[in-house]
Every structure is written in structure tokens, then in C-alpha cells.
The first five atom37 places (N, CA, C, CB, O) and aatype in JSON, in Angstrom:
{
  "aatype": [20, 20, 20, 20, 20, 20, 20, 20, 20, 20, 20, 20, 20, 20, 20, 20, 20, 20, 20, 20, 20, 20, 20, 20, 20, 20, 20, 20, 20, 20, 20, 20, 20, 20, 20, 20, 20, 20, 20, 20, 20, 20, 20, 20, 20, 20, 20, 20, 20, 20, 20, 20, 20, 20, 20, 20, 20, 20, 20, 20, 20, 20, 20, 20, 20, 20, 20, 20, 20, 20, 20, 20, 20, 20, 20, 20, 20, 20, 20, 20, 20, 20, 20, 20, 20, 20, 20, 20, 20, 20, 20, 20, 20, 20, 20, 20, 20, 20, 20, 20],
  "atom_mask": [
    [1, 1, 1, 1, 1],
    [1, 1, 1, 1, 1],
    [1, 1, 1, 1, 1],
    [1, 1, 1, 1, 1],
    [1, 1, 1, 1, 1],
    [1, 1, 1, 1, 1],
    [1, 1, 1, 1, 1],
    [1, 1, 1, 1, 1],
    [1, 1, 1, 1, 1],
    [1, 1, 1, 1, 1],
    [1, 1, 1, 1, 1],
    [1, 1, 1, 1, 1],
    [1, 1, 1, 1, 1],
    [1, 1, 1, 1, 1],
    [1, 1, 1, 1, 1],
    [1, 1, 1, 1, 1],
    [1, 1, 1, 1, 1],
    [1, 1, 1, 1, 1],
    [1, 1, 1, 1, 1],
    [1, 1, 1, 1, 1],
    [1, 1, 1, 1, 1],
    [1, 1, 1, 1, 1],
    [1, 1, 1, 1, 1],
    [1, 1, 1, 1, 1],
    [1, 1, 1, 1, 1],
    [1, 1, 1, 1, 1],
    [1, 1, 1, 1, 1],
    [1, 1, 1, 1, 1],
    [1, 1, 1, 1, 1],
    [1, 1, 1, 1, 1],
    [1, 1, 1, 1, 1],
    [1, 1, 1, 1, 1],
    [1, 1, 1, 1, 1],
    [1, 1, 1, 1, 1],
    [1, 1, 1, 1, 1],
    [1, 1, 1, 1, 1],
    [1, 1, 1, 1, 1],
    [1, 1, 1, 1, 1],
    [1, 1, 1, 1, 1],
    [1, 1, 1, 1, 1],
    [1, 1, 1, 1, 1],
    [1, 1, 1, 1, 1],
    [1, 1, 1, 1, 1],
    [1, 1, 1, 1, 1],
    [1, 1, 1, 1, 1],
    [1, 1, 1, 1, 1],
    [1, 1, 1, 1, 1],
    [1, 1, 1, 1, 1],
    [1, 1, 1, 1, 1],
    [1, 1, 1, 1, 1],
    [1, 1, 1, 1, 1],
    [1, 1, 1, 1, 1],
    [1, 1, 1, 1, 1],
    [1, 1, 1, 1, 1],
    [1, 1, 1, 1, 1],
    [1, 1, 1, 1, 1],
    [1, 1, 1, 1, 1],
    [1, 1, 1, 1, 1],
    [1, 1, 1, 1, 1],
    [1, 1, 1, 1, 1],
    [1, 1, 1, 1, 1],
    [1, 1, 1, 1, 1],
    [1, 1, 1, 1, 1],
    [1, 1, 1, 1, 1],
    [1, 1, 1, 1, 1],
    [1, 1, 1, 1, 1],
    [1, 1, 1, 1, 1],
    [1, 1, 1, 1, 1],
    [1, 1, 1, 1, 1],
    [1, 1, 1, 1, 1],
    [1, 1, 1, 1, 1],
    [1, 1, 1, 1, 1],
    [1, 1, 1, 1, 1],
    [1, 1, 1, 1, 1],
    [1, 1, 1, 1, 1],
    [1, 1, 1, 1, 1],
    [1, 1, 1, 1, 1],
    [1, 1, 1, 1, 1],
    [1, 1, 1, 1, 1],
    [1, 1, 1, 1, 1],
    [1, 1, 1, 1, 1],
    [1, 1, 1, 1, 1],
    [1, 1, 1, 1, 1],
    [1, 1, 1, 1, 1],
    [1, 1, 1, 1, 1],
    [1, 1, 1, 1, 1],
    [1, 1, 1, 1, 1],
    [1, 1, 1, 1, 1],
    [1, 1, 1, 1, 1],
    [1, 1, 1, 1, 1],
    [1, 1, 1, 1, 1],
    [1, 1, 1, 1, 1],
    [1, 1, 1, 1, 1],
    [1, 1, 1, 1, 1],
    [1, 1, 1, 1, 1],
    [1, 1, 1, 1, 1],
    [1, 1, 1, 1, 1],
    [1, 1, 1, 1, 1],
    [1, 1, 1, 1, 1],
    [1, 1, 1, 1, 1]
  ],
  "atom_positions": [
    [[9.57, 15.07, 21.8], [9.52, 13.72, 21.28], [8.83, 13.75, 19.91], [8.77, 12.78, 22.27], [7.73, 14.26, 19.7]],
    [[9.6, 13.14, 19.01], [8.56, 13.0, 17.52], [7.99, 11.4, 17.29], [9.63, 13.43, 15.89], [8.67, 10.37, 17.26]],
    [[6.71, 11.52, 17.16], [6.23, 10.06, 17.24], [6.14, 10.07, 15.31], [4.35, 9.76, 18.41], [5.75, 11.07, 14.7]],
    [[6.43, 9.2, 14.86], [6.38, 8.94, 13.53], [5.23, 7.4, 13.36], [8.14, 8.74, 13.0], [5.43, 6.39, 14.04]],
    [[4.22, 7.48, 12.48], [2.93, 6.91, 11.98], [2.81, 6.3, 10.88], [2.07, 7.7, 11.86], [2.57, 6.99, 9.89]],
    [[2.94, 4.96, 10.74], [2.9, 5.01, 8.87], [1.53, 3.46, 9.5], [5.28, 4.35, 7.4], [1.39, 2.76, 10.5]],
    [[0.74, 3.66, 8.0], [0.02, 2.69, 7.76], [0.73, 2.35, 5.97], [-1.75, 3.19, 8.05], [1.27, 3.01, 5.08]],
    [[0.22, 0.59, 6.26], [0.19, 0.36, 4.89], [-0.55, -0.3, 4.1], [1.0, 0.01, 4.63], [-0.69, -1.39, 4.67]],
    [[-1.18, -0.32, 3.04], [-2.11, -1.43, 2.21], [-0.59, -2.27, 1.72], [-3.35, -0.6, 0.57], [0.55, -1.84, 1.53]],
    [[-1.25, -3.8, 1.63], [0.15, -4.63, 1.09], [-0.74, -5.12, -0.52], [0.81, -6.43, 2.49], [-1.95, -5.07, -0.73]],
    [[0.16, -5.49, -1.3], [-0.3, -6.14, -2.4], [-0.7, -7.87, -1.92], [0.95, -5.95, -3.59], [-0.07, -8.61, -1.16]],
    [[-2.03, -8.15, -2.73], [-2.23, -9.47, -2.4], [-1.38, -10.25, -2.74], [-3.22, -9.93, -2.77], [-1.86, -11.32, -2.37]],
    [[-0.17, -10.52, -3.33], [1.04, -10.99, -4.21], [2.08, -10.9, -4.09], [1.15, -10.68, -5.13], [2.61, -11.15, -5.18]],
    [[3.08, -10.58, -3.06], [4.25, -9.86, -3.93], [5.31, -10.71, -3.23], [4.48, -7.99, -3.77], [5.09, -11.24, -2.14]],
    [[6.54, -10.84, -3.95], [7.74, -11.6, -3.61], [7.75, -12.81, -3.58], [8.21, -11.35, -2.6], [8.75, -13.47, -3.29]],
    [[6.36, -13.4, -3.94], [6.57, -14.81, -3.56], [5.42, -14.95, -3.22], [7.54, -15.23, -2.56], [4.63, -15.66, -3.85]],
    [[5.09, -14.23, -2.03], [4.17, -14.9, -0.81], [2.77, -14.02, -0.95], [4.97, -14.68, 0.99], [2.5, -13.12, -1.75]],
    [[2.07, -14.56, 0.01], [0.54, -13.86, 0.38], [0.94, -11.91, 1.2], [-0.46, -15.33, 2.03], [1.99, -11.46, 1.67]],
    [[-0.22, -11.36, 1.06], [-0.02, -10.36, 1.63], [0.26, -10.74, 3.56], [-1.31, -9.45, 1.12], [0.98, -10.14, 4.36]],
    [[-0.59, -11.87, 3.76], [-0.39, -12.04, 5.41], [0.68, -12.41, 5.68], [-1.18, -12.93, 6.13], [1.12, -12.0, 6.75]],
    [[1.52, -13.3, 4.89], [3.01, -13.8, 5.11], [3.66, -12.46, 5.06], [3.67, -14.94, 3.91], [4.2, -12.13, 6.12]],
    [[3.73, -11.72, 4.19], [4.64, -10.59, 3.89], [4.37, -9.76, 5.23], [4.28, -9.73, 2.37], [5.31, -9.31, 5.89]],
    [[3.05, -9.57, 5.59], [2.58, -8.65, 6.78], [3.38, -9.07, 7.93], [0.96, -8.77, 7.15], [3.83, -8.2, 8.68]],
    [[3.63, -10.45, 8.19], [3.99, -11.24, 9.52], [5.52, -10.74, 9.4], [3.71, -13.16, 9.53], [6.08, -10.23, 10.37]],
    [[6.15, -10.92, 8.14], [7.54, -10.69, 7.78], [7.95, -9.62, 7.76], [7.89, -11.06, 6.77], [9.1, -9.43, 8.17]],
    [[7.3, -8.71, 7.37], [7.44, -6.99, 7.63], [7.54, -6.59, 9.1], [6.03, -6.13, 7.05], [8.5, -6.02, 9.63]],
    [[6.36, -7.01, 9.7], [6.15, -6.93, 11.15], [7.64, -7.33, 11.9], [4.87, -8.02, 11.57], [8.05, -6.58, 12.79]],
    [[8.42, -8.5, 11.52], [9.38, -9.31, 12.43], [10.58, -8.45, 12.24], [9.63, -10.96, 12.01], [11.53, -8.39, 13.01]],
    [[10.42, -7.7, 10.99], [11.67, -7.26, 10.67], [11.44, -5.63, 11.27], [12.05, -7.49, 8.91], [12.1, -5.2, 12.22]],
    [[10.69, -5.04, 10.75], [10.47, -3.62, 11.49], [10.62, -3.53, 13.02], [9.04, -3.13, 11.22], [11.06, -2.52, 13.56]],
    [[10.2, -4.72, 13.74], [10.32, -4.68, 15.19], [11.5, -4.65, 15.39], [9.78, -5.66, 15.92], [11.88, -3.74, 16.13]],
    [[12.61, -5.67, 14.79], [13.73, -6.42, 14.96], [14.64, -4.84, 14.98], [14.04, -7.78, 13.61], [15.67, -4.78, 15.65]],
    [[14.17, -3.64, 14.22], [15.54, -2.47, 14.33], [15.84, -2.14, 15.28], [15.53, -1.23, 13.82], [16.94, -1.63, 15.47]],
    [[14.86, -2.35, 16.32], [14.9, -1.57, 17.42], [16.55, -2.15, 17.92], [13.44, -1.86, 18.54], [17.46, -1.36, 18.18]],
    [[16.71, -3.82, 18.01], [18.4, -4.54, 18.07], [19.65, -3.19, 17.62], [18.55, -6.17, 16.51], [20.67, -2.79, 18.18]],
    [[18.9, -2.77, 16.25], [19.77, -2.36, 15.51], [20.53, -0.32, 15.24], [19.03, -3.03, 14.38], [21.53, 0.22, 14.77]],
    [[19.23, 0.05, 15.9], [19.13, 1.79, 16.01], [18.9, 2.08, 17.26], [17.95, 2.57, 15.18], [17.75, 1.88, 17.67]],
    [[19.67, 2.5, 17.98], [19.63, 3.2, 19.13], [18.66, 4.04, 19.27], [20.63, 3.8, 19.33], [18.06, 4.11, 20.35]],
    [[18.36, 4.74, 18.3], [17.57, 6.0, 18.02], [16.26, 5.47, 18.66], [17.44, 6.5, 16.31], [15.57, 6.11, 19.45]],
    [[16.07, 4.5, 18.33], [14.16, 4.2, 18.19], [14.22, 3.89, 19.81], [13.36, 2.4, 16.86], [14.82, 3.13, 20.58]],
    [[13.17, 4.98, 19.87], [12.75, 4.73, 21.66], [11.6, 4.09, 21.82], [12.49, 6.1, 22.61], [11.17, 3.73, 22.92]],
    [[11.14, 3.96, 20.96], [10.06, 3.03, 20.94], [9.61, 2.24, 19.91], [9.13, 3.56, 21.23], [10.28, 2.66, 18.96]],
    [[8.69, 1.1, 19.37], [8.04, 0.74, 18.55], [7.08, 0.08, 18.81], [8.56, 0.33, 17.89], [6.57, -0.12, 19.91]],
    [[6.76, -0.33, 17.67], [5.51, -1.23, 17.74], [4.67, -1.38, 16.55], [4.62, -0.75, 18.74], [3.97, -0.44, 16.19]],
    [[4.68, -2.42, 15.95], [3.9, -2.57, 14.54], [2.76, -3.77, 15.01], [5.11, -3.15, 13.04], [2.89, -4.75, 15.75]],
    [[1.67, -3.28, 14.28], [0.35, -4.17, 14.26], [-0.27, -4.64, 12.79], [-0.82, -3.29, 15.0], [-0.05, -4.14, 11.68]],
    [[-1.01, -5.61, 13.08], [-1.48, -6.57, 12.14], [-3.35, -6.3, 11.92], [-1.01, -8.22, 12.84], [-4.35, -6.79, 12.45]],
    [[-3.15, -5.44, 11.04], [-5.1, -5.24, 11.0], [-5.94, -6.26, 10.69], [-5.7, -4.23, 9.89], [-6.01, -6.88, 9.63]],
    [[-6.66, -6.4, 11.84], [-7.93, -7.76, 11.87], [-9.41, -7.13, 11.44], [-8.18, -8.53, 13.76], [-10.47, -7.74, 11.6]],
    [[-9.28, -5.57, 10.76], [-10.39, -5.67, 10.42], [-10.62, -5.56, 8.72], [-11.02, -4.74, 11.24], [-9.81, -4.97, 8.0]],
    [[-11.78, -6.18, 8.24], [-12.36, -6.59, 6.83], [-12.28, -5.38, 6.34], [-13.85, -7.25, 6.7], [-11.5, -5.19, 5.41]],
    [[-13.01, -4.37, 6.84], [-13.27, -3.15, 6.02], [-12.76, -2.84, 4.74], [-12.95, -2.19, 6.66], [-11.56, -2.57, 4.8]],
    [[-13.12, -2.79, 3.89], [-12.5, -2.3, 2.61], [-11.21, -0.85, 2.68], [-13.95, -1.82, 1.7], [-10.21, -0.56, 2.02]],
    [[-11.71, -0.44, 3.49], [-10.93, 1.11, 3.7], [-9.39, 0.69, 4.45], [-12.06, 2.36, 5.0], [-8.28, 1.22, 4.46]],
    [[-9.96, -0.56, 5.06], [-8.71, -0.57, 6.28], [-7.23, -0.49, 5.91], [-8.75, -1.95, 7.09], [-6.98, -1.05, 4.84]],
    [[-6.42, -0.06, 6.39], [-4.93, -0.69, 6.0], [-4.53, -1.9, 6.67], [-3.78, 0.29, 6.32], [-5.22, -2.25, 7.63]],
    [[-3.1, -2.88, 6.17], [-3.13, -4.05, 6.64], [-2.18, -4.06, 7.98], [-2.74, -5.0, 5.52], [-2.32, -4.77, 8.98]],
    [[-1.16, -3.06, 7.73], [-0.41, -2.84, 8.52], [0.04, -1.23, 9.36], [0.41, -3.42, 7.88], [0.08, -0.09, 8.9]],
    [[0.24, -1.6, 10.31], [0.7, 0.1, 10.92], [2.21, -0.13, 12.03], [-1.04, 0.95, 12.22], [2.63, -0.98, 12.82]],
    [[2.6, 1.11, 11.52], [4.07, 0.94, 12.34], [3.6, 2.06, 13.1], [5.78, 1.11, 11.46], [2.8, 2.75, 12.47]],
    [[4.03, 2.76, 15.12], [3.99, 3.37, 15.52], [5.0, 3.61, 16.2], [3.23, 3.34, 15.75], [5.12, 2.76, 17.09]],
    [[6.26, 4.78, 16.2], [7.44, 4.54, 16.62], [7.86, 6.12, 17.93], [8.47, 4.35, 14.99], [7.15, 7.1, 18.17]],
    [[8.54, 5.94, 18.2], [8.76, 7.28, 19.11], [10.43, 7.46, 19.26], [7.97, 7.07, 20.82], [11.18, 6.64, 19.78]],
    [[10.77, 8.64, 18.72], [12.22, 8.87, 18.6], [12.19, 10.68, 19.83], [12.75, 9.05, 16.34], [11.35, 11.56, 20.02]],
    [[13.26, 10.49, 20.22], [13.97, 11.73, 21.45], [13.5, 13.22, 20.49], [16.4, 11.56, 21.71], [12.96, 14.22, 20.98]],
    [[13.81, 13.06, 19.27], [13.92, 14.45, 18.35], [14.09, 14.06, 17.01], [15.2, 15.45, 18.72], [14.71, 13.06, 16.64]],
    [[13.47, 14.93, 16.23], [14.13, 15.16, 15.05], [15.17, 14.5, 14.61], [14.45, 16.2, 15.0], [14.93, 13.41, 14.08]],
    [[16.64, 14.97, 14.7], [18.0, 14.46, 14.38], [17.69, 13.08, 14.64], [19.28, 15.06, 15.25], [17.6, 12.38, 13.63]],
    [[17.47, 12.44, 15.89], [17.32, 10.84, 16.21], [16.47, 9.65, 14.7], [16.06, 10.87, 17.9], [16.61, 8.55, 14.17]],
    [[15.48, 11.09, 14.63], [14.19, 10.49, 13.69], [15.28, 10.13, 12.16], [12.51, 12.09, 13.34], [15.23, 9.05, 11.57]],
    [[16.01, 11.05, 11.83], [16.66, 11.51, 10.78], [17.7, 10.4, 10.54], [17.21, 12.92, 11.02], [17.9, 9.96, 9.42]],
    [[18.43, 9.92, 11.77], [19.65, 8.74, 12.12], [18.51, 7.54, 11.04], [19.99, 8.18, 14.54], [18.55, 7.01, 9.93]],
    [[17.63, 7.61, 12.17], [17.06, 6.57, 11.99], [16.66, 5.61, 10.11], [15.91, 7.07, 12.85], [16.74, 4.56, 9.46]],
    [[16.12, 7.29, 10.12], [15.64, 6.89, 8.18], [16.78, 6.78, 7.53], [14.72, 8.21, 7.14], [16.82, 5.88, 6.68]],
    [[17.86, 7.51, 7.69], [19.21, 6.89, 7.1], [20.02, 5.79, 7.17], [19.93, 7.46, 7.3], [20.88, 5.32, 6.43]],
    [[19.46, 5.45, 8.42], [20.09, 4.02, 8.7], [20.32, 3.12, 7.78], [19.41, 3.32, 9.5], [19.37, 2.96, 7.02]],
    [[21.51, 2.28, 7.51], [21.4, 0.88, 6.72], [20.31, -0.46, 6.77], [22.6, 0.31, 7.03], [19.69, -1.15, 5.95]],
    [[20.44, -0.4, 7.91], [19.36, -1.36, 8.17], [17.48, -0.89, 7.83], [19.64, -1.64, 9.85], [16.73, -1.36, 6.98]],
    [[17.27, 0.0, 8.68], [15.95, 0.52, 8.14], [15.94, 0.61, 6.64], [15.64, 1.91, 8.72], [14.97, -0.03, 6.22]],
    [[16.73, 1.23, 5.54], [16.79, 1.54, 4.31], [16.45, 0.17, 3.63], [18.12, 2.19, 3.96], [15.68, 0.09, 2.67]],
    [[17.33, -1.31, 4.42], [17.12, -2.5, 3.91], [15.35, -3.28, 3.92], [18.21, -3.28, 4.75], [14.82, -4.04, 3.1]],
    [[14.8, -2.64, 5.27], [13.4, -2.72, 5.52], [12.82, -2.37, 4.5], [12.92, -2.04, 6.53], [12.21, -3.17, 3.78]],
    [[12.92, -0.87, 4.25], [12.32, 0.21, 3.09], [12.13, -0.78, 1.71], [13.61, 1.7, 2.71], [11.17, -1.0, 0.97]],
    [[13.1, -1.1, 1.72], [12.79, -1.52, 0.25], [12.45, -2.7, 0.32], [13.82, -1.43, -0.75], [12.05, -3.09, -0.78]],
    [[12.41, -3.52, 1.14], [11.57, -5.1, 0.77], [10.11, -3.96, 0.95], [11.81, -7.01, 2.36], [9.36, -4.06, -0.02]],
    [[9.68, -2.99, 1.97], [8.35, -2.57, 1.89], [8.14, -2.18, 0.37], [8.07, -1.38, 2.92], [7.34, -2.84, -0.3]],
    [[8.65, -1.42, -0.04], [8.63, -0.81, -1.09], [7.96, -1.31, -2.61], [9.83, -0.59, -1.11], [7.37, -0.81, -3.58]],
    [[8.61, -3.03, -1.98], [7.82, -4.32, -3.35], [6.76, -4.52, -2.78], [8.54, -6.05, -3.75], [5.85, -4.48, -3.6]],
    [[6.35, -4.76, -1.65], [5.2, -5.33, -1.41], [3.89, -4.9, -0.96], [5.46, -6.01, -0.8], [2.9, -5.55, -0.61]],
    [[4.18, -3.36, -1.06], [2.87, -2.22, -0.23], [2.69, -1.57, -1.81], [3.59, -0.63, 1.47], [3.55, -1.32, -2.66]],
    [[0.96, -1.37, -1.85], [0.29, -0.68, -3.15], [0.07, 1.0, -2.45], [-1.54, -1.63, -3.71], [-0.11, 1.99, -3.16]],
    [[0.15, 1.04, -0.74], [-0.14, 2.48, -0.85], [0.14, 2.68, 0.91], [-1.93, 2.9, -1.59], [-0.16, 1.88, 1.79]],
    [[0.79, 4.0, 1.07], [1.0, 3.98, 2.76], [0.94, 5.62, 2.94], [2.77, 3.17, 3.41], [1.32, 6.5, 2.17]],
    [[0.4, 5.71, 4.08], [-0.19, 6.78, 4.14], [1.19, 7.23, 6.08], [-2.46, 6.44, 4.14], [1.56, 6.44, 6.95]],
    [[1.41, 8.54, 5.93], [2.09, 8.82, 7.46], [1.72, 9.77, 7.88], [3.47, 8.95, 7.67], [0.81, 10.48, 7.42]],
    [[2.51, 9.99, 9.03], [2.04, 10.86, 10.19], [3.61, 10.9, 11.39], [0.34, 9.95, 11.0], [4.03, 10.06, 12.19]],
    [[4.07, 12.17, 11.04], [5.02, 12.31, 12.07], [4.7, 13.79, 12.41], [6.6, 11.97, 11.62], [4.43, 14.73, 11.65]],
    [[4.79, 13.73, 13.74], [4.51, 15.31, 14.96], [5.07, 14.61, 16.17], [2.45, 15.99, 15.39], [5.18, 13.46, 16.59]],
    [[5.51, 16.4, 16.72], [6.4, 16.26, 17.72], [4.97, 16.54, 19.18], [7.96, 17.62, 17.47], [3.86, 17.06, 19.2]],
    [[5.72, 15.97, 20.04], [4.67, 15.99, 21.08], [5.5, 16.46, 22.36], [3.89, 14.45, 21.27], [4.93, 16.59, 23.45]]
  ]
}
């Protein structure tokens, strides 16, 4: 199984809206692939409630069968469409994918 990890800092600004709107909107839509990719055996994105300066705002935690599945996945149309609304609105994201 490869579990794939991403955190993200969001910009206080971007597209329009606040970083918490964008966070809520990121969140609805990252959950929502699971409709859309077979691949994803799991998910789950969270909303960071803590102040800390260090913290990130958001974290995605996902679990795919293998490799190849993981691979469907990032190629996907739909995820790619995710990618890039993230892409405007995150200043920095840090990951983590290992197989378990």
C-alpha cells in the first residue's frame, strides 16, 4: 500500500477569497475525487485549528493499492484540475509518500 502525505501553507489572498474559504474549497474538492478515481482507496483532508506560526493550514492523507494506482491517480484529469486551483492559492507544501 502507498500512503501519499501532503501538507499545505495557503496564501492569505488568493482567487478572490480568504485563505479559510479557499481551505474549505480545497478540502470539498480534494475529498470529492474519491466520486471520480477509482484508484484512491482512501482519503481524507483536514483543516488545521492550530495558531502556531510553524503550522500548515491544510493536510491531505490518501492511501492507494500501489504505485501504478498512485501514478493513475496524479495523472488523472480531474486531480490535475484540483492541482492547479492548489497551485494559485498555496505559498508552500511540503509531502510524504511510502509504501507500507
Amino acid at each position: 500500500m502507498l500512503k501519499h502525505i501532503v501538507m499545505w501553507k495557503l496564501k492569505e489572498q488568493a482567487e478572490g477569497n480568504t485563505n479559510i474559504k479557499n481551505a474549505l474549497f480545497m478540502k470539498e474538492m480534494l475529498e470529492t475525487l474519491k466520486n471520480s478515481i477509482p484508484e484512491i482507496g482512501m482519503i481524507e483532508v483536514g483543516i488545521n485549528i492550530n495558531s502556531s506560526a510553524v503550522a500548515y493550514d491544510v493536510v491531505l492523507y490518501s492511501e492507494f493499492k500501489n504505485e501504478e494506482a498512485f501514478k493513475i491517480y496524479q495523472d488523472h484529469p480531474e486531480h490535475l484540475k484540483v492541482a492547479e486551483f492548489v497551485g494559485k492559492i498555496n505559498e508552500g507544501r511540503v509531502v510524504v509518500d511510502y509504501l507500507d
